[in-house]
N, C-alpha and C positions, 0 to 999 in steps of 0.2 A: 504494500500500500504506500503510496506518494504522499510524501507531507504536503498538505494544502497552504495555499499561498492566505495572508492571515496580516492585516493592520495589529501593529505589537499594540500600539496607542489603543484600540478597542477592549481587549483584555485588560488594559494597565486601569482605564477607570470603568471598568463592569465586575472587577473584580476585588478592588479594592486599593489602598496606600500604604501596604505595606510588606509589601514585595517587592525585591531589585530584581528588576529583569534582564540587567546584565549577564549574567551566570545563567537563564534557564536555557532546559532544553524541553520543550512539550514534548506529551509523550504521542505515536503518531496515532491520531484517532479519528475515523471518519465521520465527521462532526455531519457532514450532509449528508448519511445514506450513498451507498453504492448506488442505486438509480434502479434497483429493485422494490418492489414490494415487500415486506416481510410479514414473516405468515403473521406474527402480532400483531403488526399494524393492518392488518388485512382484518383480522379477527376485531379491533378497536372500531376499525369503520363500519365495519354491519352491526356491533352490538349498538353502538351510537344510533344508526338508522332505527334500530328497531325500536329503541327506547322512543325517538323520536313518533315513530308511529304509536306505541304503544301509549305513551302520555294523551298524544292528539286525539285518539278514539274516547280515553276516558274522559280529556276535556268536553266533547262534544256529547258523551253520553251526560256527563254531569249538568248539561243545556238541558238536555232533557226532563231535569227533576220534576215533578209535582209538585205544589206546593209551597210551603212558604223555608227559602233560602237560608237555612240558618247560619249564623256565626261561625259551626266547625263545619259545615259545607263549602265556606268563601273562601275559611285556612286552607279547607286541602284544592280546593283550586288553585288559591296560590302557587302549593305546595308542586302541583303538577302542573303548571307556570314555570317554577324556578328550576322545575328536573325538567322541562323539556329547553330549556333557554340551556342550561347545563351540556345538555343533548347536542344543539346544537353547535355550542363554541369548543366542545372536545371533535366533535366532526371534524371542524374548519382544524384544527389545530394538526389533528389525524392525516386530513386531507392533505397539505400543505407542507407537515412534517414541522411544524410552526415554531416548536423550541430547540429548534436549529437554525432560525432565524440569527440567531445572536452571534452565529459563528460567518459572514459574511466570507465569497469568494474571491477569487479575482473578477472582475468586471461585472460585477454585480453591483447593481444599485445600493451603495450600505445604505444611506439615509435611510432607504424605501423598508428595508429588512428591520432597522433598527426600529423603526415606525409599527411596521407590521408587526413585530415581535411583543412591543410595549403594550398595543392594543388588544391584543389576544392573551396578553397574559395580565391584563386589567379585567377582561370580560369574564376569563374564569376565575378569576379570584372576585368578582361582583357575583359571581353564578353560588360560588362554595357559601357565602356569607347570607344570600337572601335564603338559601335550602335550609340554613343553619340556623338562620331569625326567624323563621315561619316553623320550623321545629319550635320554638320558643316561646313565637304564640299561641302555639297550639297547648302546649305546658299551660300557658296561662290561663285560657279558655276550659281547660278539664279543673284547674285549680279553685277559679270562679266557681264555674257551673256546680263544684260539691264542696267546696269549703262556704261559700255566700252565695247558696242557691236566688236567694232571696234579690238579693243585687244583677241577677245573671242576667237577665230579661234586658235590666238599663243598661251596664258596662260594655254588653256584647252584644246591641243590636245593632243592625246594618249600619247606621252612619260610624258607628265608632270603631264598629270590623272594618270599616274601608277605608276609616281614617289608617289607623295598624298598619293593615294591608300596605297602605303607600306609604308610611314609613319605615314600613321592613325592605320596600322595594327601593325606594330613594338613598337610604342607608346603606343596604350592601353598595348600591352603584357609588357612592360617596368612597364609602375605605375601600375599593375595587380601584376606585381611579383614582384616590389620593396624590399617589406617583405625580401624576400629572397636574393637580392642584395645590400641591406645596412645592414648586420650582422654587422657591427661595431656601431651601434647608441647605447647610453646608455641604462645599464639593468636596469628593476624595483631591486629595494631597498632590495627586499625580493629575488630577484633572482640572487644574485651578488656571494653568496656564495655555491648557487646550481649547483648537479654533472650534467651535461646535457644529456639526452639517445643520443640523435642524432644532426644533423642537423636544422632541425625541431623544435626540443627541444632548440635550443637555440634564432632562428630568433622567436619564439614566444612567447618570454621571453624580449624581447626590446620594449623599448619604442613606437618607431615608428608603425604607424600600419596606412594600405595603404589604411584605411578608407577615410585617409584626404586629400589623394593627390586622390582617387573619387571626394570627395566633392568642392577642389581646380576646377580640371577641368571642372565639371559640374556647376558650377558658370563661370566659364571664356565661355565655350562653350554657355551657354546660354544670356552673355551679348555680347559675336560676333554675335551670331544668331540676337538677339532685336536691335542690330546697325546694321547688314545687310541690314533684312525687310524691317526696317524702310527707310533706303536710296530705297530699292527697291520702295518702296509704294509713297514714293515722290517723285520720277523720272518719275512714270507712271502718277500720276497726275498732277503734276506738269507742263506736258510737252507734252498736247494731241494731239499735233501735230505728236507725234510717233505715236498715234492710228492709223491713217489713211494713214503714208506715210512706214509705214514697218507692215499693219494690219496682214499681216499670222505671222509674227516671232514673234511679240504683243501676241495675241492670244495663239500660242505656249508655251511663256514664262510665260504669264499669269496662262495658265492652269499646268504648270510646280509646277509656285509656289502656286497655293493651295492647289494639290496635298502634295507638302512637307510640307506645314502647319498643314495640315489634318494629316500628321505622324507623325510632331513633338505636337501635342496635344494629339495625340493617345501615347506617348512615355511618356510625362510628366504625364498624367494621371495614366498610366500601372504602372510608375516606382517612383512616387512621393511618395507614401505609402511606400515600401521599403527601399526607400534612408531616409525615416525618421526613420521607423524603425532602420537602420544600424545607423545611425546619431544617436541618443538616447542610442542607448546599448551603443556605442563610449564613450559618453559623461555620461552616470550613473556610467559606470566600473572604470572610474576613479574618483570616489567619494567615496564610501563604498559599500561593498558587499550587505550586506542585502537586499540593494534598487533595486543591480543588479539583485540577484537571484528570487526576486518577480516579479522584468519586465522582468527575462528571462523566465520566466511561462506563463508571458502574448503574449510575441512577439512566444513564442515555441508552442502555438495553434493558432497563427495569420499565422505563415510562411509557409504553404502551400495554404493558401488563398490568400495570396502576391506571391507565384511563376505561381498563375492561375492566376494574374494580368497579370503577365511578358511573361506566356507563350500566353495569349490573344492577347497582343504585337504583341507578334511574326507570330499571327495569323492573325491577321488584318493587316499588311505590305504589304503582296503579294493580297490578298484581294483588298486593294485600289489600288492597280496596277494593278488588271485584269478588275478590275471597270471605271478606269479614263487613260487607259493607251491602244490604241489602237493597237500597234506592241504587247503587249500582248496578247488583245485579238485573236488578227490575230494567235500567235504564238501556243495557246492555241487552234485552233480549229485544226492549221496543226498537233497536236498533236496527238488530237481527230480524226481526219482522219489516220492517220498512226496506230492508233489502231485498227480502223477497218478493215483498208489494211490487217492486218497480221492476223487477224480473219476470212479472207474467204478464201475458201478453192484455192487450189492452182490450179484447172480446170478450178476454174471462170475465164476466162481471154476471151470467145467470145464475146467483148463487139461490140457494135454496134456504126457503125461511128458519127451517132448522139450522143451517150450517150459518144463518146470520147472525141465529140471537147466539148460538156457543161461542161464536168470535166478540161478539159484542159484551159475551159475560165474562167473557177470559180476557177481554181489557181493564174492564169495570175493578178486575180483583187487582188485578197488575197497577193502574194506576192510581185506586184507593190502600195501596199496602204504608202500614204506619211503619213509620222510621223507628231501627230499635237499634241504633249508636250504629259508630265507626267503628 
């Protein structure tokens, strides 16, 4: 393999100031891919499509609801919002080979790379952070609903779920793109005297790097989430006298919250590997190169294996909601019926009075069915 031709001044401030680059020797690693497919990355880009269909069907079935939209209906929309937005910017990244972007060739547009690279690794750290606040609302919403039943109707009716809603969504996009809105934070040491290409070129020359305001929030998000539960799980035992004197709304909320347990384990799981990954390069880069460029050889045949975590995720979401989530299922067969509708021909319509009232009563049950939790 042929060492790739490489601006030393790109590594000197994306990597840090305190490394002499006089003395290195990189080690030779094919930063851009041979110009094959690899079966991992082949494997990343179909799981991603499917998730991406896979969300999009449950978002379109959950249009379909009955009824009146409640509070943890809007979350998990959200929710399958933020895994299909996920869906898509691991795609792009898959597609494109995107965090190889950083390693620019000869005659390659660097500005354009450094550009592309900044944006796409803003959008999935905006994607990781809204999955991760909508978990959180959701926490809060089960916490309400059984610690101040009483309260739950005011706090969590539609204006103030949508309020949430758009600040769980504006919020991830804010520390997603930080990078880009604190260009005043101090430059590395080596980059103080450097001519900048762009934009780009410069927010990726500063200190700051919105690794840490991920890792801020995903420690806060999951010490509200373990103080949530935990009051939830002591309230229901605590006090079983609610079993029995409110059993349907019990049951409901119960089945609510194992539901979102099940997705916040399926998230820690999917996503634990990656944040440590990102957490590790974070913290090498600012030590000495050497140590970087060898764990980025490691983590650069690992990260298509870690986005078929993320894209599994996104896979398993809607999944446990057509599994544990009955207006789903309901929603999902009206689906399945409406495609068949449009699949017969358009003569068929001499149906017999029998065969009309058994369809008409097999909707009737379908769209009068009462909601009993997520």
């Amino acid at each position: 393999m042929e060492d790739l031709p490489f601006d030393i001044s790109f590594y000197e401030y994306t990597f840090g100031n305190k490394t002499d680059f006089s003395n290195i020797t990189f080690p030779n690693i094919d930063f851009r891919g041979n110009g094959s497919m690899r079966i991992d990355r082949l494997i990343a880009i179909i799981l991603c499509i499917v998730a991406i269909i896979a969300n999009a069907v449950s978002l379109f079935a959950i249009m379909q609801f009955k009824g009146t939209f409640t509070a943890n209906k809007q979350l998990v929309t959200s929710l399958l919002m933020s895994d299909l937005f996920i869906s898509l910017c691991f795609l792009t990244a898959s597609l494109t080979n995107n965090n190889n972007f950083m390693f620019p060739v000869e005659g390659e547009d660097e500005g354009k790379s450094i550009c592309i690279y900044a944006v796409v690794e803003a959008l999935m750290i905006s994607g990781q952070l809204t999955n991760l606040l909508n978990l959180a609302a959701m926490a809060l919403d089960h916490y309400i609903a059984i610690n101040i039943p009483l309260k739950h109707s005011y706090l969590m009716d539609r204006r103030h779920v949508g309020i949430l809603i758009a600040g769980v969504w504006v919020l991830g996009s804010l520390c997603g793109f930080s990078d880009f809105l604190l260009p005043f934070t101090p430059l590395y040491k080596n980059c103080r005297n450097q001519k900048f290409l762009n934009y780009c070129d410069t927010i990726k020359c500063t200190m700051f790097e919105p690794n840490f305001v991920l890792f801020a929030v995903v420690i806060l998000c999951l010490f509200e989430m373990v103080f949530l539960y935990s009051q939830v799980f002591i309230t229901i035992y605590r006090y079983p006298q609610l079993q029995t004197r409110h059993a349907p709304n019990i049951r409901r909320n119960n089945k609510g919250l194992v539901t979102t347990i099940i997705i916040l384990l399926s998230y820690i799981i999917c996503w634990l590997p990656y944040c440590l990954m990102e957490l590790t390069m974070t913290i090498v880069s600012a030590t000495n190169l050497p140590d970087m460029m060898n764990y980025y050889q490691i983590s650069q045949q690992a990260q298509y294996y870690l986005y078929n975590l993320i894209a599994l995720n996104s896979i398993f979401d809607p999944l446990i909601y057509a599994i544990r989530m009955p207006d789903m299922q309901n929603s999902y067969r009206r689906l399945l019926r409406m495609c068949k509708c449009k699949k017969r021909k358009p003569g068929m319509h001499h149906i017999s009075m029998m065969d009309r009232k058994s369809t008409t009563s097999g909707t009737v049950i379908v769209d009068n069915a009462t909601e009993t939790g997520v």
